[in-house]
C-alpha positions, 0 to 999 in steps of 0.5 A: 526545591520549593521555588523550583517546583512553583516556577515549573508550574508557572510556565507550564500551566499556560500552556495547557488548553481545554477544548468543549463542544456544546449541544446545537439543536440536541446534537452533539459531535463526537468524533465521527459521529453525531449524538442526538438527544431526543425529548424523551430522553433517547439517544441516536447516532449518525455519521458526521462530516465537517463542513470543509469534507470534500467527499473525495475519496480514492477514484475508480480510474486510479492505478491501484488494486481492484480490493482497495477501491472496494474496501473504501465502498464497502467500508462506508457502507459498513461505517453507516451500518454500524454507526447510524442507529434508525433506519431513516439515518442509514437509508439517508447515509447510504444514498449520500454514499451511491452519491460519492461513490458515483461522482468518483466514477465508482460504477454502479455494480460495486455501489449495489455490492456495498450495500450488503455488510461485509462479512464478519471476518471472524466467522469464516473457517480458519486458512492454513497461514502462507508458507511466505509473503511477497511484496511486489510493484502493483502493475495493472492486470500483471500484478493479479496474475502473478497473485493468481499464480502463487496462490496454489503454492500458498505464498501471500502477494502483497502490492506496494505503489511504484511511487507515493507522495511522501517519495515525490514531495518529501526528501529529507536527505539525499537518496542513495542511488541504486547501484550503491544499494545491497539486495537488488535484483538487477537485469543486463541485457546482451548487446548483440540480441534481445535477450536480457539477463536478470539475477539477484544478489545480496551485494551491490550491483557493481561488485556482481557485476564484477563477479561476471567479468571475472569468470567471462576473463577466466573462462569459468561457464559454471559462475555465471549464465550470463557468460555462458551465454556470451560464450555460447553465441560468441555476443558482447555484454552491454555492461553500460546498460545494467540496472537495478530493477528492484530491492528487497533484503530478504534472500527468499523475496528476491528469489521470488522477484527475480523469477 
């Protein structure tokens, strides 16, 4: 047991490695930030960056949420309040700041807006919790709308990107392919005129897609107003033409897409 626990030791113990930072100049980086040591013995803080930071951050022009592209101004802003300790350090850092922001096509309006700290989100008087949340595809100007719109009925809208890097660049076994997928919510459009049908179900599309066929053979109006439809205007279904148009587990999100 002994010669087991000495050659354990052996062949970890090179493995370990320690790393150390020393003073420059009085200064010592840590993390994010800079600690200055005075000669009086004080101490100061400011932001650090490394030499390869290429002040790129998320540009104005990008299709994502207005809230977010205020939060990374407002959080830099907020990072040089809180972390610089005199007020040449913060004036400094925050001029650099107006600098980025404006060279990632930020305008002017929200640059002067992120120069008042945010507020303290602890001080504000408690909400009333959502009665749900929903999370939806963030498409420009549409996707603030219907935001806007459940907003009285006390329902949390939350956007999720159409497709990420990790999706485009990371594929790590073969996807599955909507149709095969359970929870969709799907459309079929008529195809004899422009209307389009959209629906949930918590099955596949193929087996739904089954369902309506079922009751446009057996003549049952009351499964389906898709048939119904179909039966009203004496028009064909374009099953071909069916498509998921989304995917959610939840019964109650995919009400909500589907409206």
């Amino acid at each position: 047991m002994f010669i087991y626990t000495r050659f354990r030791r052996e062949r970890r113990q090179p493995t370990i490695k320690f790393t150390m930072e020393r003073e420059s100049n009085g200064s010592l980086a840590f993390l994010d930030t800079v600690v200055t040591h005075h000669s009086d013995g004080s101490l100061s803080t400011s932001v650090y960056r490394e030499k390869t930071h290429t002040d790129r951050y998320l540009d104005f022009t990008s299709h994502h949420p207005l809230m977010n592209k205020v939060a990374i101004a407002r959080t830099l802003m907020t990072r040089a309040d809180r972390i610089c300790t005199y007020v040449p350090y913060k004036d400094k850092e925050k001029r650099h700041i107006a600098e980025v922001l404006k060279n990632n096509r930020y305008p002017s309006q929200h640059v002067n807006e992120s120069w008042c700290t945010a507020p303290n989100p602890r001080a504000s008087s408690p909400e009333d919790p959502p009665r749900a949340t929903v999370v939806i595809p963030y498409v420009r100007h549409l996707s603030e709308s219907i935001r806007r719109i459940l907003a009285p009925l006390q329902v949390c809208t939350c956007f999720r990107p159409h497709c990420t890097l990790r999706q485009m660049l990371v594929n790590l076994k073969d996807q599955t392919p909507f149709n095969q997928w359970a929870g969709v919510i799907y459309e079929v459009p008529c195809g004899e005129c422009p209307k389009v049908y959209v629906g949930q179900t918590g099955r596949t599309l193929s087996h739904r897609l089954k369902g309506h066929r079922r009751a446009l053979t057996s003549g049952n109006l009351t499964q389906s107003a898709l048939v119904e439809h179909a039966a009203a205007h004496d028009h064909a279904i374009d099953w071909g033409s069916a498509k998921v148009v989304d995917v959610h587990r939840q019964f109650q999100q995919r009400c909500l897409l589907e409206s």
